[in-house]
N, C-alpha and C positions, 0 to 999 in steps of 0.2 A: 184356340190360339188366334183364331179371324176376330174372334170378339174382342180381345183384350187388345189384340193390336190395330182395332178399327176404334178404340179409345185410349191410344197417344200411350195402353202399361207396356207392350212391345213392338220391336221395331222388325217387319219382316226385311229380309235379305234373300233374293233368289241369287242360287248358283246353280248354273245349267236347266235343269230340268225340275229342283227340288229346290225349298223354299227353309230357312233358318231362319230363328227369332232369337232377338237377345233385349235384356230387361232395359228400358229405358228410365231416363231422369225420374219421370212422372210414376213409372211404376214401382221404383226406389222409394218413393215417397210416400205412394200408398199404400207398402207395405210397412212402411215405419209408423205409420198414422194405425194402422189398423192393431198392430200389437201393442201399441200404445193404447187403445181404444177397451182391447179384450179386455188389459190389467185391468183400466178404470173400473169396467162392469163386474170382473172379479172380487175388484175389492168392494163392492155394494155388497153383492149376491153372489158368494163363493160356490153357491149352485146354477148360477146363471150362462156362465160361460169357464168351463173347465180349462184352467191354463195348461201349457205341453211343459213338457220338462225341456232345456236349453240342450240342444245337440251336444253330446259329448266325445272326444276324441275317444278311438278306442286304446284302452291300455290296461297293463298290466293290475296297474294300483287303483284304476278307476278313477283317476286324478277330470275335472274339468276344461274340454278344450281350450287348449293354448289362446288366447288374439292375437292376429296380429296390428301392429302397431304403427305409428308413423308420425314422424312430426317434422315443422318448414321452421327454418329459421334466417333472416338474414346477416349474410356473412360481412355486409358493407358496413362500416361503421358509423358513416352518416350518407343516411335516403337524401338525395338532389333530384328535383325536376329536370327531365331531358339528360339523365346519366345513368348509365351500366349500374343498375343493384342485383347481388350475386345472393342466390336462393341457393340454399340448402334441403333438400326434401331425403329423408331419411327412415328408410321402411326397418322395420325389424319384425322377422321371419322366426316363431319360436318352436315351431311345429316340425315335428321331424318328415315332414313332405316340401316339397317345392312348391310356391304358389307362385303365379302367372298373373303378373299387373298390366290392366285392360286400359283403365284409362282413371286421370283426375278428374273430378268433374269441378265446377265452378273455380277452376285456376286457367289464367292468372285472376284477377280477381277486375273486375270492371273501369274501364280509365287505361288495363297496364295492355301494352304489347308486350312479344316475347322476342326478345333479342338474340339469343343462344340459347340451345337445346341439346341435350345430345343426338345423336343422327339416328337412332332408332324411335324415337317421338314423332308426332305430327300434331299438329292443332287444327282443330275444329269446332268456332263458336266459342264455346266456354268450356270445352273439354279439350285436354290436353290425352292425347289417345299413346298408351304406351306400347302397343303393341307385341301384348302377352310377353313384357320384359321377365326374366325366369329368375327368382330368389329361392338361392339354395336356404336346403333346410337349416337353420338353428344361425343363420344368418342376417345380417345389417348391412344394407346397402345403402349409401348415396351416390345421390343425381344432383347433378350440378344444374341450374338453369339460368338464367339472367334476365332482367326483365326492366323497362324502362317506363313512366309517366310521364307526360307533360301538366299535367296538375299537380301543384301540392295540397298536401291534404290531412286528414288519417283516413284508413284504409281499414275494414275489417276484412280478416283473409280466413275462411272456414270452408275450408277444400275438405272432398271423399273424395278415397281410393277405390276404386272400384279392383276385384282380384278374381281369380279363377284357383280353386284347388287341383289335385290330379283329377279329380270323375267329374270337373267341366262344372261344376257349381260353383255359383257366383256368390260372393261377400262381401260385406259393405263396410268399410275401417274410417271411421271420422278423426279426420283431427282436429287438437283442440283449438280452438278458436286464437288468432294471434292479432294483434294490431300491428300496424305498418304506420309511421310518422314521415313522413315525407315533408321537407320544407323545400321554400325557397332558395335559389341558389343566391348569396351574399353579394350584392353589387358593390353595398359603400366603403368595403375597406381597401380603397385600389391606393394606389402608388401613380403618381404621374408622373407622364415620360415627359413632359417640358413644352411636347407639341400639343397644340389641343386640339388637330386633325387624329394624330394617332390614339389619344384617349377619348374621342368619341368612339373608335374601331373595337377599342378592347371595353367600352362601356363604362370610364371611366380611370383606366389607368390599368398599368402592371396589378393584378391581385396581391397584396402585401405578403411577405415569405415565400416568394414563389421566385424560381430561377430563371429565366427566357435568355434563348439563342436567338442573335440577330445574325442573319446567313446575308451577307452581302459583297460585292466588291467592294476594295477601297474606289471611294468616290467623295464629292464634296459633300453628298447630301449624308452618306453613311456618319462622314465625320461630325455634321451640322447636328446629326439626329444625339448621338453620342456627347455633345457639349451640354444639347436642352437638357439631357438627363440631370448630367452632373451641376450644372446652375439649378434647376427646381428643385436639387436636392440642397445644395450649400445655401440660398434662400431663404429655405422654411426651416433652415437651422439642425438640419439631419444629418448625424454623423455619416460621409460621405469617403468612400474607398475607389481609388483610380488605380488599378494595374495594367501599365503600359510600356511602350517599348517607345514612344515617344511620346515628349512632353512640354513642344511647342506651344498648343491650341490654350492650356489650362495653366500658363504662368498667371495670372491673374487671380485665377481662383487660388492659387498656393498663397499667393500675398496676402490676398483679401479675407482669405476662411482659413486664416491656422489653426483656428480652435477645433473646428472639426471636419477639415477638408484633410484628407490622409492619399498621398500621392505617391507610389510604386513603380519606380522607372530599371525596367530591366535592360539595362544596354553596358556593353562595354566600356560607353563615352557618360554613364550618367552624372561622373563630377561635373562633367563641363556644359550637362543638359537644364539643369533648376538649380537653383540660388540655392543654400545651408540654409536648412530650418528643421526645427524637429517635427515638421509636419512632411518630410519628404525622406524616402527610405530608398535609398541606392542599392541595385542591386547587380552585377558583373554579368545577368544576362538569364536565358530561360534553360541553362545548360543544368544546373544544379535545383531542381525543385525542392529540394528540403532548406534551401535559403531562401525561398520564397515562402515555404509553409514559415521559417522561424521570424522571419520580417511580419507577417498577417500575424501572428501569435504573439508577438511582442504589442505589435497594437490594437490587437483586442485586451489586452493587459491593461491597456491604461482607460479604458470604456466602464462605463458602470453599467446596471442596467438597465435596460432598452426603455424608457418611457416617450420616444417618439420613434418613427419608422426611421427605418437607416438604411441605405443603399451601397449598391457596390458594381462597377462595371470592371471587367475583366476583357480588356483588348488584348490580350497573349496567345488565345485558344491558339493561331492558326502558328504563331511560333513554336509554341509547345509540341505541337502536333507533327510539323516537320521535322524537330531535336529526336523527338517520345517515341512517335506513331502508337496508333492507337489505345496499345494495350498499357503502354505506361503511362500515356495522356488520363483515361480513362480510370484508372489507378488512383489516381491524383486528381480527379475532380472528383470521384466518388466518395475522399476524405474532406475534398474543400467543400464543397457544397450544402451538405448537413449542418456544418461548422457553421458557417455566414447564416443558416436559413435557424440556426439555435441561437445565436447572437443578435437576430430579430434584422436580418440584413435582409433588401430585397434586391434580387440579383441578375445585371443583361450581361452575358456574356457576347465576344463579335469572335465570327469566324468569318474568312473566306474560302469560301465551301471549292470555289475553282484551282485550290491550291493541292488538292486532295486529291486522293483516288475515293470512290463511292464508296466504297465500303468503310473506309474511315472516318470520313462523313459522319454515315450511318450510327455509324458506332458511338458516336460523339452526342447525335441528336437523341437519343434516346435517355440521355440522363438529364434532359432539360423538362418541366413542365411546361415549358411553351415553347413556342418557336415564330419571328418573324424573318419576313425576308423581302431584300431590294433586289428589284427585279428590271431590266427591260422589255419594249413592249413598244411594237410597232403602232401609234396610231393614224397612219396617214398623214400625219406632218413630220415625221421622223422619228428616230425612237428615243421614248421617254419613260423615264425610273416611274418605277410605282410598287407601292408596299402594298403586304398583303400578310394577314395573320392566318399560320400556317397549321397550327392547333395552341390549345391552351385547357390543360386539362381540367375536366369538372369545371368549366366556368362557360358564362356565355361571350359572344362577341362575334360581330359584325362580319360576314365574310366578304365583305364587295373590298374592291382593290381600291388602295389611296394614291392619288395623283402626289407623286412628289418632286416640286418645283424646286430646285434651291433660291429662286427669287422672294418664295411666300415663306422659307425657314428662315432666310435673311428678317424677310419682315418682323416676323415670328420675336426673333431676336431682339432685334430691333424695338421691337414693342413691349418683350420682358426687361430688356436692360433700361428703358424707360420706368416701369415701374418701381423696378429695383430702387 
């Protein structure tokens, strides 16, 4: 035993007074190498090296030990660099005993960390240690795992299980060899917000179909940020969707873009808030949501399909929210949302998170793929707003906070309504 493990085939372990050895990587190896080796010389000279007959279970019929089995597969439907991919490792136990999982070896696979595991695992090196996890007989077990790279790539992933039967003998279950495609995460299909501070932040814009909460107070700058949207969108000629509860800031755009500027005034007073056009759909207020779903559905009726991007700002959430509260709010975005994001709509929705109790909030933020927010922030000359992108899922983007002036969105403006 001192010999084999003073050459890297076992590994000792002292407990207390008394010393255990268990088969390592290398000597895994050179036992595969060597019964590969006997066949070879067998099949020269079938008197040169006498082959053993393969262990057999015992039983009745004399039937050939069961294997067991095992295969990984990923459950994420597209591999991203720098995002959660969810592993599937799947043992199957055929053997009417229990066998005892020691450890994977060469998982994850070189490049991945491990993100999530179950809590009976540990990792160490390139073995994933299971910690004589117990598979009942004639049994299929899966193990969830999660695992993330910052390269993209292809990946070969050809992991062994390493297993223990009842009488502590160890066996080796390969699985079969899988590729892993990993690409890059997609920068150039973004959506710009108007500002071209805020789309350096997000690396180029809103990611196109994707829904984002702006959490902010009303302020000048909330409202500034909310016009650049809807102008870069009436602009580049993109069919554009405003549901609002006022609709002083965007008489302009209702004039200038009725071909596809689509304007949603839920107030009481909406006769007397925008001019008759059939680019403008009145509506008695946020008390009735299914006259708002039938007004959105009336003019997706008249849209064909999507052959440029099309946007849609939603300034109601926090009216909604106060009528609803959560669970009807919640109800009602979970139908609208899919809708707009099927209809090739890309979508900022505005709340005022200070309007709320936290858990409503809560509740709200979680059906968004993004989220930003206007904030203040003491810097020593007083305090001043500054945004900051609060997640945005599977994609990348800048975490540093953006100074936000209303003097440089003025400008901003200023400098788009020049081009225009």
């Amino acid at each position: 035993m001192t010999f084999l493990a003073s050459r890297g085939f076992l590994k000792e372990e002292r407990v207390e007074d008394s010393s255990t050895y268990r088969i390592t990587k290398r000597g895994l190896e050179f036992i595969d190498t060597f019964r590969q080796m006997r066949k070879l010389f067998a099949a020269l000279d079938e008197r040169a090296v006498p082959t053993q007959p393969e262990p057999r279970e015992p039983s009745e019929r004399g039937k050939p030990r069961r294997q067991v089995g095992a295969q990984i597969r990923a459950l994420t439907t597209e591999l991203k660099v720098d995002t959660k991919i969810d592993f599937e490792l799947e043992i199957h136990n055929p053997m009417h005993e229990p066998i005892f999982l020691t450890e994977v070896m060469d998982f994850p696979p070189p490049g991945f960390e491990i993100i999530s595991k179950p809590s009976y695992c540990s990792f160490e090196g390139s073995y994933l240690k299971m910690n004589k996890k117990r598979i009942e007989p004639v049994t299929a077990e899966k193990i969830g795992i999660s695992l993330k790279t910052s390269r993209e790539g292809t990946y070969g992933l050809k992991a062994r299980i390493l297993y223990e039967d009842q009488t502590g003998s160890q066996q080796l279950c390969e699985l079969a060899p899988t590729k892993i495609d990993v690409s890059g995460i997609d920068v150039t299909r973004r959506i710009s917000t108007g500002y071209k501070d805020l789309d350096n932040l997000l690396l180029g814009g809103i990611p196109e179909n994707y829904a984002v909460i702006l959490t902010a107070i009303s302020s000048d700058e909330r409202e500034l940020l909310i016009k650049k949207f809807l102008e870069a969108g009436v602009t580049n000629g993109q069919t554009t969707f405003y549901v609002t509860v006022e609709a002083s800031e965007v008489e302009d755009l209702v004039e200038n873009y009725q071909s596809h500027f689509h304007l949603f005034i839920c107030n009481p007073q909406a006769a007397t808030m925008a001019r008759s056009s059939p680019n403008v759909h009145r509506l008695k207020g946020v008390e009735n949501l299914t006259d708002i779903n039938i007004a959105l559905t009336s003019a997706f009726r008249t849209l064909g399909q999507p052959t440029e991007p099309r946007r849609a700002c939603i300034e109601i959430i926090s009216d909604v929210l106060l009528q609803h509260h959560a669970i009807q709010t919640r109800r009602w975005l979970s139908g609208l949302m899919p809708e707009l994001r099927a209809k090739g709509f890309t979508t900022l929705a505005v709340m005022n998170p200070h309007m709320h109790p936290p858990e409503e909030v809560h509740a709200i933020l979680g059906l968004f793929n993004g989220e930003m927010n206007i904030f203040e922030k003491d810097t020593g000359k007083g305090l001043r707003k500054r945004l900051r992108i609060k997640k945005m899922y599977n994609q990348r983007y800048l975490e540093n906070e953006m100074p936000l002036a209303k003097t440089r969105l003025l400008q901003w403006k200023s400098l788009f309504s020049n081009v225009d």
